[in-house]
Z-matrix of the N, CA and C atoms (Angstrom, degrees):
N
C 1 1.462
C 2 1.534 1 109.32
N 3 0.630 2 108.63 1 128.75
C 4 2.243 3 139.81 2 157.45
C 5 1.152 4 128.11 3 -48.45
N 6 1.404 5 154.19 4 37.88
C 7 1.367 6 125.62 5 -151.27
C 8 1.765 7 92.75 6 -62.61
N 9 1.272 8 112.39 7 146.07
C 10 1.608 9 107.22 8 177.79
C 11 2.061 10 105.86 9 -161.00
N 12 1.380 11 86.53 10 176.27
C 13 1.576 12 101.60 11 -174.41
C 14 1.314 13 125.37 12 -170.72
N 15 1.359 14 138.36 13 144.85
C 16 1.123 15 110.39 14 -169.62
C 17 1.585 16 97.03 15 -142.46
N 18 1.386 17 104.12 16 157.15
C 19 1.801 18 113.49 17 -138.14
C 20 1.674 19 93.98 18 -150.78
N 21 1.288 20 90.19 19 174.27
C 22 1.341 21 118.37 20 159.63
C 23 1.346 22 111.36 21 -101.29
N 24 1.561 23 113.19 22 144.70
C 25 2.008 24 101.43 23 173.88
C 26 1.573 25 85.47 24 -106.87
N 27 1.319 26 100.76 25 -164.95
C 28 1.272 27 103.56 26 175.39
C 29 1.821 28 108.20 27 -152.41
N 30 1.195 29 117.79 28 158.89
C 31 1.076 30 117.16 29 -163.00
C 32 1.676 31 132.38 30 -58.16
N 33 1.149 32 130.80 31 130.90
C 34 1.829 33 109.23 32 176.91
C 35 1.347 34 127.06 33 -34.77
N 36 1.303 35 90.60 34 -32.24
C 37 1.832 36 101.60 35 -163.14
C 38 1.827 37 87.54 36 -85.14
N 39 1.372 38 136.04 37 40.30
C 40 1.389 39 123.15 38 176.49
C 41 1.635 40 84.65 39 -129.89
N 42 1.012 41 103.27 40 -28.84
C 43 1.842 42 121.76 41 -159.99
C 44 2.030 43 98.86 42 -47.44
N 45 1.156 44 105.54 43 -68.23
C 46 1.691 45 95.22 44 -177.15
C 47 1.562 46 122.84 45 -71.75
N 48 1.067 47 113.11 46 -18.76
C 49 1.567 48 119.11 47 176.76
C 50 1.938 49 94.42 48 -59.38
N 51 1.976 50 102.89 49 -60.90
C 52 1.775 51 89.37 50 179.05
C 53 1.242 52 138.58 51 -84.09
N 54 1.696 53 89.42 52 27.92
C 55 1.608 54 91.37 53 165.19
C 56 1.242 55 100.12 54 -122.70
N 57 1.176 56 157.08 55 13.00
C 58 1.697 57 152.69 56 83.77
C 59 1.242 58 128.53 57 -0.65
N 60 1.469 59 134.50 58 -39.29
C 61 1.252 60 143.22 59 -172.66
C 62 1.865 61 80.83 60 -105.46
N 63 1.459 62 137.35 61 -51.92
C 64 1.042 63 102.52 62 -176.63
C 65 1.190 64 131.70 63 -55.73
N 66 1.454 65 109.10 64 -50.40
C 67 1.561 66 127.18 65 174.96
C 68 1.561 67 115.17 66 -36.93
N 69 1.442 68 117.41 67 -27.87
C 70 1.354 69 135.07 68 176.99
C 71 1.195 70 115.25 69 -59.97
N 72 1.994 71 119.69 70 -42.99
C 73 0.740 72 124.41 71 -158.56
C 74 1.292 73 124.62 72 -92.75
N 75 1.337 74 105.02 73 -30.60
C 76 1.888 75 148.98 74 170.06
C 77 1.739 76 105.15 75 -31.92
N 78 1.698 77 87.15 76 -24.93
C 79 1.481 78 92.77 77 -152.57
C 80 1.612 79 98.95 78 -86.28
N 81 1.338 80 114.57 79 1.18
C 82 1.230 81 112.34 80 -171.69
C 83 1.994 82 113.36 81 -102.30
N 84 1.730 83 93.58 82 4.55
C 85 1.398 84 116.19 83 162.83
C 86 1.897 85 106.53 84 55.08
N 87 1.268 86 84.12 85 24.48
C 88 2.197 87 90.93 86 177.42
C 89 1.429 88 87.35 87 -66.82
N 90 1.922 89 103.96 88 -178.86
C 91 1.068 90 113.17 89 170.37
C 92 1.354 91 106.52 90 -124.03
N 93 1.430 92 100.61 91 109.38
C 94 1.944 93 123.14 92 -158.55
C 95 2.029 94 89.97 93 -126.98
N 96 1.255 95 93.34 94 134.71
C 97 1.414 96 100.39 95 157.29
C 98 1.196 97 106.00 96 -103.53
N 99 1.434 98 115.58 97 102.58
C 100 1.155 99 120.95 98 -166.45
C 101 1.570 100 101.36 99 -81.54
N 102 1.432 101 140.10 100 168.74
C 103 1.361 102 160.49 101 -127.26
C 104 1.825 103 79.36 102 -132.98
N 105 1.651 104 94.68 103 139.05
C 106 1.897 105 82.92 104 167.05
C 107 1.701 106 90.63 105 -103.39
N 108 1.415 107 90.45 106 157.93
C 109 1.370 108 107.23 107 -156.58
C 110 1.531 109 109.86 108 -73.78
N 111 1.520 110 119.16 109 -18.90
C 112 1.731 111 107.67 110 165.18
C 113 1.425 112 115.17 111 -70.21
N 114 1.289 113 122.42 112 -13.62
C 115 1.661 114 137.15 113 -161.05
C 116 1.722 115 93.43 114 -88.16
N 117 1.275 116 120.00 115 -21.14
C 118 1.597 117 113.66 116 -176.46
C 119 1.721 118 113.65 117 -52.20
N 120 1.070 119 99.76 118 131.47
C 121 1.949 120 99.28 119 -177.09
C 122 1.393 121 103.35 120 -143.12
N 123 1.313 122 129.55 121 173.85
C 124 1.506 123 114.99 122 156.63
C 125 1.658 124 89.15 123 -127.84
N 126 1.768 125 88.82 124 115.61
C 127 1.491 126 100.37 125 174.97
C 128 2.351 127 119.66 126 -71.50
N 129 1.461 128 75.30 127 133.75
C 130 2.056 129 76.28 128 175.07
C 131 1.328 130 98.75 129 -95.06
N 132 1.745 131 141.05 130 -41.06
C 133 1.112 132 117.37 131 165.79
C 134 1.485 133 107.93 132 -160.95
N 135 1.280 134 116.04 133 143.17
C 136 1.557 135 120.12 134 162.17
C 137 1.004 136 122.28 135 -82.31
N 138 1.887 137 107.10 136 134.42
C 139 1.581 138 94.35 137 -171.73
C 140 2.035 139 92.83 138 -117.48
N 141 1.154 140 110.12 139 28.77
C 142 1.724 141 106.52 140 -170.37
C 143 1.554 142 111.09 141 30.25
N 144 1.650 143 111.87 142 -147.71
C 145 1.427 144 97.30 143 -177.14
C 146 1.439 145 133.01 144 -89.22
N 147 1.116 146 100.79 145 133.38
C 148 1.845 147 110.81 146 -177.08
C 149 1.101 148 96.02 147 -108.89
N 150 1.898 149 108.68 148 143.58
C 151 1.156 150 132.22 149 161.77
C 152 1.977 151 105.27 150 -54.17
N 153 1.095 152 102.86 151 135.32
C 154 1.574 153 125.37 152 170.92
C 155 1.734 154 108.92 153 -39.03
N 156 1.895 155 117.91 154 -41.57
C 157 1.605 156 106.12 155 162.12
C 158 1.046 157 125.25 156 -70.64
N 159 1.358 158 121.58 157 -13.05
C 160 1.790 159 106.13 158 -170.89
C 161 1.406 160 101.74 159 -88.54
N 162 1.218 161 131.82 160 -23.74
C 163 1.539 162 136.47 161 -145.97
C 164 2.034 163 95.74 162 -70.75
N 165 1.391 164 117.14 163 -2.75
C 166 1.814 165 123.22 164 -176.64
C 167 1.748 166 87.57 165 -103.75
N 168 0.897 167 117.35 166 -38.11
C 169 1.671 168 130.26 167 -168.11
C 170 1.891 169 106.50 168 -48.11
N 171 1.629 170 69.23 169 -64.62
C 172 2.050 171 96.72 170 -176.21
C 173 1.683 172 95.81 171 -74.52
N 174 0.846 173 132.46 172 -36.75
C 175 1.510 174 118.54 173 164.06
C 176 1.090 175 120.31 174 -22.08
N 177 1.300 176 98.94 175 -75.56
C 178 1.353 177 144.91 176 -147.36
C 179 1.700 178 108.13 177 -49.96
N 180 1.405 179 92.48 178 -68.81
C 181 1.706 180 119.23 179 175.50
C 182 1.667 181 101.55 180 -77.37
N 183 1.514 182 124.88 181 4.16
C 184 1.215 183 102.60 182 148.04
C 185 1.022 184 115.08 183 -101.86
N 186 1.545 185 136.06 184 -18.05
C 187 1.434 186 145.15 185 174.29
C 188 1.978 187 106.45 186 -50.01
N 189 1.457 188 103.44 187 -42.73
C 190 1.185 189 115.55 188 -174.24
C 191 1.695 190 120.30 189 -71.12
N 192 1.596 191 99.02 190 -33.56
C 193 1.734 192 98.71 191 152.43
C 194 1.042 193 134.07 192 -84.90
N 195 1.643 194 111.37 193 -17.46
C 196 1.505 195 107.04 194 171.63
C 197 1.205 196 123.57 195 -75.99
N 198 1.518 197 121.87 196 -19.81
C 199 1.140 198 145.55 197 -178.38
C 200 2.039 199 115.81 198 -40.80
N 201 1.416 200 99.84 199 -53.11
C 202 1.218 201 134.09 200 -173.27
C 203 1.630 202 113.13 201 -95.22
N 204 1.136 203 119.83 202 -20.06
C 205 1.462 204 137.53 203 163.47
C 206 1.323 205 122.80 204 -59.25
N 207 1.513 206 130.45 205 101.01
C 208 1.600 207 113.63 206 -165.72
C 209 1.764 208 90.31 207 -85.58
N 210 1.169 209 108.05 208 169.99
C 211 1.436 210 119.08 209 177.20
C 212 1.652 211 122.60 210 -54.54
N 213 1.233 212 125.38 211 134.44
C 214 1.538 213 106.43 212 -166.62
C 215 1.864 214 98.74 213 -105.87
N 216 1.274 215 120.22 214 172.96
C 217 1.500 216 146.52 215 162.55
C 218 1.342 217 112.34 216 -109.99
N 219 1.638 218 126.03 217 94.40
C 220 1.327 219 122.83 218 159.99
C 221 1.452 220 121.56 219 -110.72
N 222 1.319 221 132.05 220 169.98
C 223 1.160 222 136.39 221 -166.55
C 224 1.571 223 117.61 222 -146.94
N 225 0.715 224 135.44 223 136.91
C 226 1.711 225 139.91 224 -168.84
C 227 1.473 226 122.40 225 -95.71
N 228 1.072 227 116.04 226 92.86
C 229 1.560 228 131.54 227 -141.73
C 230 1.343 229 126.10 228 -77.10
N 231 1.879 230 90.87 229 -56.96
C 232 1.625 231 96.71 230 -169.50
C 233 2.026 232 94.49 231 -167.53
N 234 1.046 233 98.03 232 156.41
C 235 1.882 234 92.43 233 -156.11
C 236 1.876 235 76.56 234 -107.01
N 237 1.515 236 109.44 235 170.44
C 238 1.492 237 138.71 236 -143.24
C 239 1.015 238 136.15 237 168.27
N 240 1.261 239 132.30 238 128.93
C 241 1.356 240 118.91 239 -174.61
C 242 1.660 241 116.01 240 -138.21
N 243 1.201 242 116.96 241 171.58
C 244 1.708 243 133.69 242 -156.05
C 245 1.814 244 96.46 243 -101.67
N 246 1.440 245 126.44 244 147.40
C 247 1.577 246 107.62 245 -32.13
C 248 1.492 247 114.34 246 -61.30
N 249 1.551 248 117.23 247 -23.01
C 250 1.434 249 102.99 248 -170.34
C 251 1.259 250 87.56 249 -158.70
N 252 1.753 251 114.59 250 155.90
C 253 1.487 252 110.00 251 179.32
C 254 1.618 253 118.94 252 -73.26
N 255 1.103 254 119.21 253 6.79
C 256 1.707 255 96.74 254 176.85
C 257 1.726 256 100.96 255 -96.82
N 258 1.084 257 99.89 256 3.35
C 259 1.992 258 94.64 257 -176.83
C 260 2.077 259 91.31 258 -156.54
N 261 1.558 260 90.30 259 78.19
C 262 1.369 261 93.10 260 168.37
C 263 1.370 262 143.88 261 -101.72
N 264 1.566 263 119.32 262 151.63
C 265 1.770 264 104.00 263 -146.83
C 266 1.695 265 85.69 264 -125.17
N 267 1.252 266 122.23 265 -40.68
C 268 1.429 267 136.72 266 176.71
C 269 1.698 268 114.18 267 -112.67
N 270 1.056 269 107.46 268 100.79
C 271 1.705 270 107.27 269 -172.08
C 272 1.732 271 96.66 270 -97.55
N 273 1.623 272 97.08 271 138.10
C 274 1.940 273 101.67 272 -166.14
C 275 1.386 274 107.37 273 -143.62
N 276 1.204 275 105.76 274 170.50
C 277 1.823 276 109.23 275 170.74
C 278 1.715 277 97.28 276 -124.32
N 279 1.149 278 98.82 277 123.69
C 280 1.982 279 128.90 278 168.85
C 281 1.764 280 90.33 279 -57.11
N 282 1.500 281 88.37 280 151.18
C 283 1.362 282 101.64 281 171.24
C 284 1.623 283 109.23 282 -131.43
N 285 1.422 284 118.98 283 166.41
C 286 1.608 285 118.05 284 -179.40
C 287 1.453 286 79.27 285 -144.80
N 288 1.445 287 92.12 286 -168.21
C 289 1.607 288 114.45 287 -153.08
C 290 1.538 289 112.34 288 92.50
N 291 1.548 290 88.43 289 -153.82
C 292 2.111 291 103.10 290 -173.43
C 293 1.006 292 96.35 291 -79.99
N 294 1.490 293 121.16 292 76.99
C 295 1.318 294 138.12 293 153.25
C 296 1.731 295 105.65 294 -45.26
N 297 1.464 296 109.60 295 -65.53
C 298 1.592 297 120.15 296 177.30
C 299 1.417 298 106.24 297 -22.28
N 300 1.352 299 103.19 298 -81.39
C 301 1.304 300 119.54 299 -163.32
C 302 1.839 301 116.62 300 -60.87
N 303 1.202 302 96.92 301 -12.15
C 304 1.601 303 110.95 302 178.52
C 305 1.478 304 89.85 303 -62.59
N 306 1.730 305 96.82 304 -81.62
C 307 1.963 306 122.48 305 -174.49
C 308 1.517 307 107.14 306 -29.93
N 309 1.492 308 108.58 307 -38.23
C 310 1.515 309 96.99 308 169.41
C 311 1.399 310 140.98 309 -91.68
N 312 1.605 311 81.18 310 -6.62
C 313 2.369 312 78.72 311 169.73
C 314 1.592 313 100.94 312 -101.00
N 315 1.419 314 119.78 313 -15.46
C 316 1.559 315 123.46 314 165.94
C 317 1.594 316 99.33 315 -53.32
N 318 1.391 317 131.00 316 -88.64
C 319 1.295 318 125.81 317 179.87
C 320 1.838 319 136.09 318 -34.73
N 321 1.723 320 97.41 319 -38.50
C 322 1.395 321 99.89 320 146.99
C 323 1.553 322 120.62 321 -57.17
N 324 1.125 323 127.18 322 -63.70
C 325 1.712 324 121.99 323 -162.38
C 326 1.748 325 88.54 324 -59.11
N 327 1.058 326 119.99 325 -62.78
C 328 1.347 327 127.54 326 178.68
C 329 1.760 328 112.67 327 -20.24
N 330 1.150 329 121.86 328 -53.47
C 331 1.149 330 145.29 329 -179.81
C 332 1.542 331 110.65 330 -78.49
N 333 1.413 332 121.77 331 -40.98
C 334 1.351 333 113.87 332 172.91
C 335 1.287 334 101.95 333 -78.71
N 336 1.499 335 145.85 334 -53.05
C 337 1.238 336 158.40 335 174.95
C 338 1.648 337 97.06 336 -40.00
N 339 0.737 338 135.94 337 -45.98
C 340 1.666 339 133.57 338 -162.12
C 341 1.827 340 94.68 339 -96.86
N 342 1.042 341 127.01 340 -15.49
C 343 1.118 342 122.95 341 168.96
C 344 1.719 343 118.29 342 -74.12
N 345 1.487 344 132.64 343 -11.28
C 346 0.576 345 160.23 344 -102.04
C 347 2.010 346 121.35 345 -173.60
N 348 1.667 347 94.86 346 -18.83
C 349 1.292 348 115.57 347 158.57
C 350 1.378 349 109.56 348 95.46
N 351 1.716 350 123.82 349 11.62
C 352 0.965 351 150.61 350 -148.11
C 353 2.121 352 102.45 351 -119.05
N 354 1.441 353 90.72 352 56.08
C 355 1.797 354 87.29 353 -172.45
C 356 1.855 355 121.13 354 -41.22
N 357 1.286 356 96.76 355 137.30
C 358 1.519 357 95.52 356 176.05
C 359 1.628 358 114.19 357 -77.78
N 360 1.423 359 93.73 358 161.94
C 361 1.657 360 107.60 359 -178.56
C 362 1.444 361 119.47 360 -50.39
N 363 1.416 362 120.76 361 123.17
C 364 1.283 363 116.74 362 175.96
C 365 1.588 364 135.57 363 -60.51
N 366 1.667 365 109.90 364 -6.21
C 367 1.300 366 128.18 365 -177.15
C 368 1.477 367 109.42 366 -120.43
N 369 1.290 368 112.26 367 165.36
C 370 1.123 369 113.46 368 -175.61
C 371 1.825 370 132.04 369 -69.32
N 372 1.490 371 145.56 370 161.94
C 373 1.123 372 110.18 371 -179.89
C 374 1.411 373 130.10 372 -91.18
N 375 1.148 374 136.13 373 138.18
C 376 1.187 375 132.33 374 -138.25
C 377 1.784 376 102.85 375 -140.80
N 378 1.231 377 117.76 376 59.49
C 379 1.557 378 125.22 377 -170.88
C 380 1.753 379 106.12 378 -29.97
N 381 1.228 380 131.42 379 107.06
C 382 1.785 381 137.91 380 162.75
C 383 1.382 382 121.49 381 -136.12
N 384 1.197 383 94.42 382 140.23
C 385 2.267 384 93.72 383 169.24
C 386 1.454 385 90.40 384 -93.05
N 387 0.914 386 100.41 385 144.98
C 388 1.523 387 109.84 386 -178.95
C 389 1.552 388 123.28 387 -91.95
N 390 1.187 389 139.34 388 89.70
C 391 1.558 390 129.03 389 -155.04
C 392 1.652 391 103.53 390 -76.18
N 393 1.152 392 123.47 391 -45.26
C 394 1.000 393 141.44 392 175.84
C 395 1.837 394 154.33 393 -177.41
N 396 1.047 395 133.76 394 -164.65
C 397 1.422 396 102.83 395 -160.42
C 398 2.281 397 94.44 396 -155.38
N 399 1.355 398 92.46 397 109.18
C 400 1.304 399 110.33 398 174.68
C 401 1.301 400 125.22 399 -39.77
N 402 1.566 401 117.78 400 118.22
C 403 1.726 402 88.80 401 -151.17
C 404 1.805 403 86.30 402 -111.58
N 405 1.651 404 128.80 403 -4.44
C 406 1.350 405 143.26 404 -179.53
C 407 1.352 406 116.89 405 -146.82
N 408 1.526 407 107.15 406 157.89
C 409 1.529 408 99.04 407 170.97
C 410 1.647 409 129.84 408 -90.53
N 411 1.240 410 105.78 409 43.95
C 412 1.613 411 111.21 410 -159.17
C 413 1.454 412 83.20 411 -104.06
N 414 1.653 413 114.43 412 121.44
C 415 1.671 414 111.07 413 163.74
C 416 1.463 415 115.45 414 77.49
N 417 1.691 416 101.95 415 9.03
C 418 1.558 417 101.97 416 170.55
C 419 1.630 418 114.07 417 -59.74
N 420 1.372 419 106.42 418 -49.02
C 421 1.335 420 103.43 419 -165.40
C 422 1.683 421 120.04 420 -61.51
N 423 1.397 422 88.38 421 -30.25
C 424 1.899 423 93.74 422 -175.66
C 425 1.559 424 91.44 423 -65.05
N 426 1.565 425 121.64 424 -38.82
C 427 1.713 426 106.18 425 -168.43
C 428 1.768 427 107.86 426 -59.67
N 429 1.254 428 113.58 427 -32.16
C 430 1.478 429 128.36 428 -162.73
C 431 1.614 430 88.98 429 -70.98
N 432 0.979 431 118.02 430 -58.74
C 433 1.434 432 122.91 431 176.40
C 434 1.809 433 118.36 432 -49.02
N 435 1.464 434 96.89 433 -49.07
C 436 1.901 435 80.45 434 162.47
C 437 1.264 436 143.97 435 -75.13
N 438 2.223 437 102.50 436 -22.48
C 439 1.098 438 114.50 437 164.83
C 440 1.650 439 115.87 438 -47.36
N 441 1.093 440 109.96 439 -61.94
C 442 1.578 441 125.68 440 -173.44
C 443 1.225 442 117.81 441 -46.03
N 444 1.931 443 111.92 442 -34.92
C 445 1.677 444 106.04 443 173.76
C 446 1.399 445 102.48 444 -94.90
N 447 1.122 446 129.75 445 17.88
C 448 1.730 447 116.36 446 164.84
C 449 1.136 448 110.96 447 -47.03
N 450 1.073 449 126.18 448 153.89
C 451 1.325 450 139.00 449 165.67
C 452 1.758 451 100.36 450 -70.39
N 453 1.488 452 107.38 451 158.96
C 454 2.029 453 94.82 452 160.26
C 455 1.927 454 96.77 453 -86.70
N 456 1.183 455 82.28 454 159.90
C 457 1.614 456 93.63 455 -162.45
C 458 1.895 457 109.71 456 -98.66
N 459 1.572 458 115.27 457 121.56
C 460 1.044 459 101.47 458 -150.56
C 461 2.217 460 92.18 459 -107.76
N 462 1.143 461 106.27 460 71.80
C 463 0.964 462 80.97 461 -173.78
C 464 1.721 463 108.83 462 -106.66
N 465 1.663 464 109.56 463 -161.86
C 466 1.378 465 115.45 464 -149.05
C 467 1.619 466 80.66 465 -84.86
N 468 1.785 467 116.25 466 158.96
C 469 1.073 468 130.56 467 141.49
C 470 1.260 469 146.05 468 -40.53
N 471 1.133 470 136.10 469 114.82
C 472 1.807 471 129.01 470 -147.76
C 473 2.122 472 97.54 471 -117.82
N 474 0.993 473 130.91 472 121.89
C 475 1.403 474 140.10 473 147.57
C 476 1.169 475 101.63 474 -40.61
N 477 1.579 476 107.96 475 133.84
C 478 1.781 477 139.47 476 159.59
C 479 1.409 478 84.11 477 -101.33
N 480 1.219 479 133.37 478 126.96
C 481 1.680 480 142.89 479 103.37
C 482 1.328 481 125.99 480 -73.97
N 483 0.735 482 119.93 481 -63.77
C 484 1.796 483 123.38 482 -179.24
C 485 1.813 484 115.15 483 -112.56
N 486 1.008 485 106.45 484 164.55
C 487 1.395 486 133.08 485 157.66
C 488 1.373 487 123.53 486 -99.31
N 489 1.660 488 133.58 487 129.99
C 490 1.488 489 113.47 488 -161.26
C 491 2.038 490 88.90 489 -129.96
N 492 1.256 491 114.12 490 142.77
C 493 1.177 492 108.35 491 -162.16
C 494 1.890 493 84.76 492 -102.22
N 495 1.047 494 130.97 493 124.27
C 496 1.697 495 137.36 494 -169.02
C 497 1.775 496 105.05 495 -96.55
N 498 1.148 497 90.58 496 137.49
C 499 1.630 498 91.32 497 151.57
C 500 1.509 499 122.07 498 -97.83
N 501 1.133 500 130.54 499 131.08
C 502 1.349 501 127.53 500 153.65
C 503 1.442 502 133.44 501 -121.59
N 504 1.603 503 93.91 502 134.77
C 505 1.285 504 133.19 503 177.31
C 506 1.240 505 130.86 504 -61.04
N 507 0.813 506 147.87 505 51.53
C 508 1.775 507 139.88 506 -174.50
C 509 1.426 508 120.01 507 -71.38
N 510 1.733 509 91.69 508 115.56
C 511 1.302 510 119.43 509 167.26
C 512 1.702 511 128.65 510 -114.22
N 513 1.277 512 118.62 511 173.49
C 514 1.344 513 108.82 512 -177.83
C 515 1.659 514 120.12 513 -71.66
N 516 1.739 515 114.30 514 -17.19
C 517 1.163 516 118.16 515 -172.36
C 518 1.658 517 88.47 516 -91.42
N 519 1.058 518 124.63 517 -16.81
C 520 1.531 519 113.44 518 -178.04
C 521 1.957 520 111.23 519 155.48
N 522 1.660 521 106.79 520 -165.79
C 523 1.248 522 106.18 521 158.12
C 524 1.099 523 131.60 522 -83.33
N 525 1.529 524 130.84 523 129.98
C 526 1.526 525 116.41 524 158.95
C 527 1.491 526 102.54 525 -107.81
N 528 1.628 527 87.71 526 147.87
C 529 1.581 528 100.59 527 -170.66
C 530 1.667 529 102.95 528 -110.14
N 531 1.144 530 138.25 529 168.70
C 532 1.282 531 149.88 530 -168.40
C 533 1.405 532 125.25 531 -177.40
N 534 1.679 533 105.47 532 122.21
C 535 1.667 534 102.18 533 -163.75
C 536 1.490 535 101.92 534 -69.24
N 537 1.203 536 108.27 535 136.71
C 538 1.737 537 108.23 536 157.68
C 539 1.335 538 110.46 537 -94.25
N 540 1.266 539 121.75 538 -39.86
C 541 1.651 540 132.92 539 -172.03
C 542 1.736 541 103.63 540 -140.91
N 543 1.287 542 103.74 541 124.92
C 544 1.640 543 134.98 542 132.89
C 545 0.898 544 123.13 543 -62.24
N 546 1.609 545 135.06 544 96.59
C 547 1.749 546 123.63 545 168.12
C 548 1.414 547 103.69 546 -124.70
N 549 0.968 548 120.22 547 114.27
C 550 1.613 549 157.65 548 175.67
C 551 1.730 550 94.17 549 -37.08
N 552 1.171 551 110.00 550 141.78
C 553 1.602 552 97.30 551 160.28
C 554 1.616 553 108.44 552 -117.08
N 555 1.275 554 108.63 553 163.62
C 556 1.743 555 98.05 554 -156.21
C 557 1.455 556 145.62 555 83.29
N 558 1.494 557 106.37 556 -9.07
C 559 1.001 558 123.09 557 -167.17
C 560 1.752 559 99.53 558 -119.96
């Protein structure tokens, strides 16, 4: 078995800016398991553990949407959190750009993936890097309170080429993630 998922990475050059907005947030001393900051991705779907044959299968039918997928431009907008920022459980950064074109190769893989025995998400899709995830309510509110004075975040535009389907590892210091597959989009 596989635990696996397959995501977007995102670029190095995004890497210290979100550990700036984390460091920002740290300061509000909640109790967040915060995300380590090379581990940031914006996941398209978790598939937990898969047997070792399907993992060419699920490729496969993502190879086949990426195929047709021209490359996207997204950008990291404004940070947020689940369900809502004054009582937050998942603290995130919003994305802009080809949102469209995202929602539509999300619903494709979605659709090939569920063809496949691989049920789709019960909620809607909701593009986020995930910074981290509230594990008590001690110091929520001060975090809600720094979320809210963020600035919106004006940073540079980052290239989608591919989709990388990850393995993950769970350990006690955390996740390690590891590409199994590169699939190009456009190609």
């Amino acid at each position: 078995m596989i635990r696996c998922f397959l995501a977007i990475d995102l670029p190095d050059s995004l890497r210290p800016q979100l550990a700036l907005v984390q460091g920002e947030l740290k300061r509000s001393n909640a109790d967040v398991r915060w995300v380590q900051v090379g581990n940031i991705h914006l996941t398209l779907k978790f598939f937990g553990n898969v047997p070792d044959k399907e993992i060419e299968p699920l490729t496969q039918a993502a190879r086949e949407v990426a195929a047709v997928q021209k490359p996207l431009q997204l950008q990291v907008t404004q940070a947020g959190a689940f369900p809502h920022m004054r009582s937050p459980r998942v603290v995130w950064l919003g994305l802009g750009g080809d949102l469209v074109p995202l929602a539509q190769m999300y619903h494709q893989l979605e659709k090939a993936f569920a063809a496949q025995g691989h049920l789709p998400e019960g909620r809607p899709f909701n593009p986020h890097l995930t910074l981290g995830r509230v594990k008590s309510p001690a110091n929520r509110h001060r975090l809600a309170q720094l979320l809210e004075k963020l600035a919106p975040l004006n940073w540079p535009p980052f290239q989608v080429s591919e989709i990388i389907l990850f393995k993950s590892t769970l350990t006690p210091q955390g996740s390690i993630y590891t590409p199994l597959q590169k699939i190009p989009l456009g190609k």
